[in-house]
C-alpha positions in Angstrom: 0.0 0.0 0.0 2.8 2.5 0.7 5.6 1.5 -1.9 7.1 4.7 -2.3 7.1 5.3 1.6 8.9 1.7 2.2 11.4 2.9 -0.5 12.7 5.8 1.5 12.2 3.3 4.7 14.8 1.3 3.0 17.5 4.2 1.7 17.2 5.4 5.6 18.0 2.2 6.6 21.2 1.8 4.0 22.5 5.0 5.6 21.8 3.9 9.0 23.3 0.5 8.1 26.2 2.5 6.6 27.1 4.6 9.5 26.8 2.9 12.6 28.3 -0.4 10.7 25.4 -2.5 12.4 22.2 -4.3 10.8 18.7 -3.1 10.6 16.1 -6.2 10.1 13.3 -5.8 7.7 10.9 -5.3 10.7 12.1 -1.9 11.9 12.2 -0.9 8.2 7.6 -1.4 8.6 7.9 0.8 11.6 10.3 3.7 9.9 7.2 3.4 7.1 4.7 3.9 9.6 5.9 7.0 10.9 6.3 8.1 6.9 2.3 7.5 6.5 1.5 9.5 9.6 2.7 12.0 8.0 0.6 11.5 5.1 -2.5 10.7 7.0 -2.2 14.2 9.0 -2.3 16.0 5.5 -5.6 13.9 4.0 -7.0 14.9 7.1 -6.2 18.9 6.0 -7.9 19.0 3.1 -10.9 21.3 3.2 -13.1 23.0 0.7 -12.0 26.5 -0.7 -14.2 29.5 0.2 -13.9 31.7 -3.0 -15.9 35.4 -2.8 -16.4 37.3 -6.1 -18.6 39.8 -6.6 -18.8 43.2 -8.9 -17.0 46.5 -8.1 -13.3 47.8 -6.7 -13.7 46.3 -3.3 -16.6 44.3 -2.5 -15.4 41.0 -2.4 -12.1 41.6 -0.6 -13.6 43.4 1.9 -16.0 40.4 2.9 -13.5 38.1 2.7 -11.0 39.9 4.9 -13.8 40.8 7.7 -14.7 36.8 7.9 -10.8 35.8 7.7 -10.3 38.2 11.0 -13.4 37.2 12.8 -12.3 33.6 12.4 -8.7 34.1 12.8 -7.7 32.7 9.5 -6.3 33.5 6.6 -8.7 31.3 4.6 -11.2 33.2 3.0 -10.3 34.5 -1.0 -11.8 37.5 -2.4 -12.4 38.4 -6.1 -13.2 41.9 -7.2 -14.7 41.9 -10.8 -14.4 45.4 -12.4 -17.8 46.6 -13.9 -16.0 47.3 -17.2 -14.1 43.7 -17.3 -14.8 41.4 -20.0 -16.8 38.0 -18.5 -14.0 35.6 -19.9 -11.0 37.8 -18.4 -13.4 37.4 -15.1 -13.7 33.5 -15.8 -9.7 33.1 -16.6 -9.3 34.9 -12.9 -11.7 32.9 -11.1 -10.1 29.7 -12.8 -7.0 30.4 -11.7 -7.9 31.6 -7.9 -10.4 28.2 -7.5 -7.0 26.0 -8.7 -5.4 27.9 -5.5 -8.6 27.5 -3.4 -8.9 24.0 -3.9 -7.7 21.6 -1.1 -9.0 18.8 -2.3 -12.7 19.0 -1.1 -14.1 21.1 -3.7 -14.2 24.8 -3.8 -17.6 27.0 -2.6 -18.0 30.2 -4.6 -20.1 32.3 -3.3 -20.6 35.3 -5.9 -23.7 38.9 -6.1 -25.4 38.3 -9.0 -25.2 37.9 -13.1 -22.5 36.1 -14.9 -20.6 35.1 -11.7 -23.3 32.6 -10.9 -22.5 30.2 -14.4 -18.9 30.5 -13.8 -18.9 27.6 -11.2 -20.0 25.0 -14.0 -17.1 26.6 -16.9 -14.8 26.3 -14.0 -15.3 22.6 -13.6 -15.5 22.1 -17.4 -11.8 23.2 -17.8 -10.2 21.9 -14.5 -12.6 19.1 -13.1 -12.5 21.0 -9.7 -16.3 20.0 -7.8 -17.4 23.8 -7.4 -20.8 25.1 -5.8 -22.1 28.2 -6.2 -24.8 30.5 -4.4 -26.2 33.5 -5.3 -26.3 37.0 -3.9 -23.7 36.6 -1.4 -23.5 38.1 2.1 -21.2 38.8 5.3 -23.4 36.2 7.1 -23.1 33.4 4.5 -19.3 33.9 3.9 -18.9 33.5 7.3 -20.7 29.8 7.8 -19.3 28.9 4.5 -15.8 29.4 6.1 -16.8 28.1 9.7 -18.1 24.8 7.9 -15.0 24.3 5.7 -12.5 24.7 8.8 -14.6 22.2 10.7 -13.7 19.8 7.7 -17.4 19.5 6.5 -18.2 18.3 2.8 -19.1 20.1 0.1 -22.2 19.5 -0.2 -22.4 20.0 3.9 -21.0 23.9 3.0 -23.5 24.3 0.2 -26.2 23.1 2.4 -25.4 24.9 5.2 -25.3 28.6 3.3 -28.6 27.9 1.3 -30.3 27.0 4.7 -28.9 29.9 6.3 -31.0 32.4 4.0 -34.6 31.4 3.5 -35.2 33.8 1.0 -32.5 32.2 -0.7 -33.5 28.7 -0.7 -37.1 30.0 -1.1 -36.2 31.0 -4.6 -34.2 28.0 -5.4 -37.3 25.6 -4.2 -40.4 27.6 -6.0 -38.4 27.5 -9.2 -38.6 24.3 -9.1 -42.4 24.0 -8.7 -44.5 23.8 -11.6 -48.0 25.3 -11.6 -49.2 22.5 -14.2 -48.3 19.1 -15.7 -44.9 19.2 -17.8 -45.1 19.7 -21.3 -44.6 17.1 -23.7 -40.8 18.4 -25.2 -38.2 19.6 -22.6 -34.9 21.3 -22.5 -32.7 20.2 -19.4 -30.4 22.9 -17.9 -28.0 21.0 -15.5 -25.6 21.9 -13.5 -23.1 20.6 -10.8 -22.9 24.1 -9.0 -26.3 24.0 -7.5 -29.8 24.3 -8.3 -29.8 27.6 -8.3 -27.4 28.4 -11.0 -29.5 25.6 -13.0 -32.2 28.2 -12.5 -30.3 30.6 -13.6 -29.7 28.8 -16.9 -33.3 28.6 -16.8 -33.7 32.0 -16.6 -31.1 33.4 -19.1 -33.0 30.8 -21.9 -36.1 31.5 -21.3 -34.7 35.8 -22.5 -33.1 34.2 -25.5 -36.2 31.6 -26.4 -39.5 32.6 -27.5 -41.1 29.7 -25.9 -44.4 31.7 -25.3 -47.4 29.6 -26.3 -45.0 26.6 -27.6 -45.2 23.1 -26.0 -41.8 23.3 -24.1 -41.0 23.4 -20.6 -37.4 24.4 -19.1 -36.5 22.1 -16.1 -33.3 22.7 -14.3 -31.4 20.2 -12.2 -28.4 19.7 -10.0 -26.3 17.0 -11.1 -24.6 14.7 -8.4 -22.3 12.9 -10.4 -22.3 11.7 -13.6 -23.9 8.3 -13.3 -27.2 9.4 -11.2 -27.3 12.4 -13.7 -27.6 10.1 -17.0 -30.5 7.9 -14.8 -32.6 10.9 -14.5 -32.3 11.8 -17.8 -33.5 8.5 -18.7 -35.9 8.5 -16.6 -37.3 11.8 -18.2 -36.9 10.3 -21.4 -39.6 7.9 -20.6 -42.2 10.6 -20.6 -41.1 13.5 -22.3 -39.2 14.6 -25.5 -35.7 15.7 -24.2 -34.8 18.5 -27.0 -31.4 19.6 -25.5 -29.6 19.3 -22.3 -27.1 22.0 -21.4 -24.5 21.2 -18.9 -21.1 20.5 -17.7 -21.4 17.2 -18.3 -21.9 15.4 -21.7 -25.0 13.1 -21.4 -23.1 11.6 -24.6 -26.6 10.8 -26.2 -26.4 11.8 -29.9 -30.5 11.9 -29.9 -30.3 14.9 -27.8 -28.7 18.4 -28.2 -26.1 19.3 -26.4 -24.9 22.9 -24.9 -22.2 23.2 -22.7 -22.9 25.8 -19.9 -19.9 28.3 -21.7 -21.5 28.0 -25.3 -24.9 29.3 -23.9 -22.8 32.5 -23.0 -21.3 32.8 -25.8 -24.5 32.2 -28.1 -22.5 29.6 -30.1 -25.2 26.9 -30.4 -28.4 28.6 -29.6 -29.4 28.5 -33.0 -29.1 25.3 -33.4 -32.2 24.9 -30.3 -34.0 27.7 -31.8 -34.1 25.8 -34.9 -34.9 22.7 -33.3 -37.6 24.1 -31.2 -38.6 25.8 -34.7 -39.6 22.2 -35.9 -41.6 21.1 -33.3 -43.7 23.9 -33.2 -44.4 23.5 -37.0 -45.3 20.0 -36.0 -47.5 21.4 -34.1 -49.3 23.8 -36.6 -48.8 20.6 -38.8 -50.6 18.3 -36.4 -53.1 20.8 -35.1 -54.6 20.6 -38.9 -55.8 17.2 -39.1 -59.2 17.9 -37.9 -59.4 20.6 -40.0 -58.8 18.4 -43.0 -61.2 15.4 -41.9 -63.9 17.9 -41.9 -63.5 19.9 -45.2 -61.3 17.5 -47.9 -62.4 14.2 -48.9 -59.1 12.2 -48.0 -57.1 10.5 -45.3 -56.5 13.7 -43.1 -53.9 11.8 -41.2 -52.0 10.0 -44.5 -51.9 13.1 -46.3 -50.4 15.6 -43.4 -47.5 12.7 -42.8 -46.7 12.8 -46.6 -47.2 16.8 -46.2 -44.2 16.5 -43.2 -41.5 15.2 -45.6 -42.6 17.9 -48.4 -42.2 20.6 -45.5 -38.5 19.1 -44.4 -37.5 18.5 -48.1 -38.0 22.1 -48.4 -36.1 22.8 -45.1 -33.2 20.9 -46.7 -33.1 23.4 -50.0 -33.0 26.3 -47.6 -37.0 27.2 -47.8 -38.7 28.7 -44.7 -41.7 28.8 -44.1 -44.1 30.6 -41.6 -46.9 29.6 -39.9 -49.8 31.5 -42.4 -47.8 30.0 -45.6 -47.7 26.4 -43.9 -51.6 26.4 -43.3 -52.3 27.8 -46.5 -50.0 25.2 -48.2 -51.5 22.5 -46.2 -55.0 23.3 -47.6 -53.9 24.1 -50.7 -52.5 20.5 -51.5 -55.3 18.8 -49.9 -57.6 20.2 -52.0 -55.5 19.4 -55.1 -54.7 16.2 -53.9 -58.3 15.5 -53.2 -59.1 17.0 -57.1 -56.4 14.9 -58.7 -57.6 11.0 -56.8 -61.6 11.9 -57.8 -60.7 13.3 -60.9 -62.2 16.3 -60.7 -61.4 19.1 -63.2 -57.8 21.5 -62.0 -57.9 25.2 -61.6 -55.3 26.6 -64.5 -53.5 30.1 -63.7 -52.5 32.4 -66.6 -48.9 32.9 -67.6 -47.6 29.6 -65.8 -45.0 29.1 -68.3 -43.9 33.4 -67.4 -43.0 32.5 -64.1 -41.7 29.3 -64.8 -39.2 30.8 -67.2 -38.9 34.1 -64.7 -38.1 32.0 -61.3 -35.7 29.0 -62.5 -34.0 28.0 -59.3 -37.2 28.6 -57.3 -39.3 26.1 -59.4 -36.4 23.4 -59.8 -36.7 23.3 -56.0 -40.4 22.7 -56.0 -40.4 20.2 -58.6 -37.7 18.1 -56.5 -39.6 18.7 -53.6 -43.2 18.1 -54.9 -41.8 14.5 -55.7 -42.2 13.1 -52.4 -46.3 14.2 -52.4 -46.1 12.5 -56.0 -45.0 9.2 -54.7 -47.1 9.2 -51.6 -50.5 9.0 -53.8 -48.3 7.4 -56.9 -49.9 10.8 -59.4 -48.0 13.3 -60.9 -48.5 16.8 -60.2 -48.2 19.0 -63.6 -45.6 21.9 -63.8 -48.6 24.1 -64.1 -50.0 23.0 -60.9 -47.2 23.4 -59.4 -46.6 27.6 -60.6 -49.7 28.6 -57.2 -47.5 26.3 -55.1 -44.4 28.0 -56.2 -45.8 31.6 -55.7 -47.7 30.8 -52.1 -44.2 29.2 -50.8 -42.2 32.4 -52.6 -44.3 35.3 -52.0 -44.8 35.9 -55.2 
């Protein structure tokens, strides 16, 4: 167990042998050990976690550090004052470097006042694979426990606790943003993160100013991650009842069904619009969905055949760059059910003027409907003439 301790055991005992010309037997070589892993017991049993300060402004930060280092006669406590006009990612490069010193191998508690500070705790942990926690909106008081915990050689997790307890108006935020006034909605986006619920919150918080997620079947539910293991359970577990659209985290759920963010590229604004995109579809699945009764009532054909052949026009056109908007999608929708229900009872077609004009006047656009068009055309095996396909043309085109 203690190799490299029984190695310097046996050079003492060379030297011992060497000067006093007498023999050492392998037993008192054990004992010389043992004192050797005293000494290494007596530092595992230093290790504490880091109290790290950082808040906004010249002084702030320092200030509270230094009045809770002299009220518990310690030099323990590290303060980080963040100028107002400092970049974030100077900030984060700081903090990195001060939570390296922090740490004495328990994990470091960063306590910060408000914004940007709170995410750094996960990016810190992304780059060094230090355990930080972090809670919001700092004061004297809960500097102070934090530090009398950590000198007491309480956990982590013991620190965090004990600081989030301490203000109930605090933990009153963290537990009702939590609470859900109604059922979940079908898709979700996970915001997770090993700091603490309450910068998962703030992740929360910071999408739902970047998302338009108003009126859209999509709820936002943050989480504290343990470790890694009981992190990818829940997430299965979720997936069992809900439509997981993206996590972002510090930690990879490595499941390529599901987007992920890391908690840095949501700052930076990297990847968002790959979500927005993605939460883009399902609402269009929605709209798509949502017109199924619509059909039933008012075209004679099979509502629910037609609007899953209708999907794969929709994301053919998606794939040739083609956007569409919510009025054009229900007006195409009825548009092509109507024709389709013309062409299978073979009912006379509507014939616009000057089809062959726009044809010749908007090249690229119609070579993109006719490649498109071809996945309605094998869905009811008929073929949809150029001409009827000039109105589809100028609805999807504006023109």
């Amino acid at each position: 167990m203690y190799g490299k301790e029984f190695e310097v055991a046996n050079v003492l005992r060379e030297r011992i042998q060497s000067e006093f010309k007498i023999k050492v037997p392998d037993d008192e070589v054990g004992f010389i050990t043992m004192f050797l892993c005293l000494e290494e017991d007596t530092k595992q049993k230093d290790e504490r976690v880091g109290i790290v300060v950082a808040m906004h402004g010249e002084a702030a930060a320092t200030s509270i550090a230094d009045v809770c280092n002299r009220l518990l006669g310690e030099n323990f406590v590290i303060g980080y004052n963040m100028p107002l006009d400092q970049k974030p990612e100077v900030a984060l490069s700081n903090l990195t470097n001060i939570v390296r010193r922090a740490h004495r191998g328990k994990g470091v508690m960063l306590l910060v006042d408000m914004g940007s500070l709170a995410l750094f705790g996960d990016m810190i942990y992304e780059s060094t694979g230090i355990q930080v926690k972090t809670v919001e909106m700092v004061s004297t008081p809960m500097v102070l426990e934090a530090a009398r915990k950590a000198l007491l050689n309480a956990s982590l997790e013991e620190v965090y606790d004990s600081v989030v307890n301490l203000s109930p108006y605090v933990g009153r935020i963290y537990r009702d943003s939590m609470k859900f006034g109604s059922p979940l909605k079908k898709n979700v986006i996970i915001t997770a993160c090993i700091t603490g619920e309450g910068t998962a919150v703030k992740l929360k918080s910071i999408l739902e100013k970047n998302l338009d997620l108003k009126g859209k079947d999509i709820d936002i539910i943050p989480l504290e991650i343990v470790n890694s293991k009981e992190f990818k359970r829940k997430l299965a577990s979720i997936k069992e009842e809900k439509n997981i659209l993206a996590v972002i985290s510090a930690i990879d759920p490595e499941d390529d069904s599901v987007l992920y963010i890391s908690t840095s590229e949501v700052l930076e604004k990297s990847k968002l619009h790959l979500l927005k995109e993605k939460i883009e579809s399902i609402s269009q699945d929605n709209i798509i969905d949502n017109m199924e009764e619509v059909i039933r009532e008012n075209v004679n054909i099979d509502s629910k055949k037609f609007l899953s052949i209708f999907k794969k026009f929709y994301f053919a056109l998606k794939e040739e760059g083609v956007s569409l908007n919510q009025d054009i999608t229900i007006s195409l929708i009825l548009h092509l059910a109507c024709l389709i229900e013309r062409i299978l009872q073979g009912k006379p077609l509507i014939h616009l003027k000057n089809t062959q004009e726009y044809i010749k006047g908007y090249p690229k656009e119609f070579d993109i409907i006719k490649r498109c068009i071809k996945v309605i055309e094998e869905g009811y095996g008929t073929r949809i003439s150029d001409a009827q396909l000039v109105p589809i043309m100028q609805m999807i085109y504006s023109l």
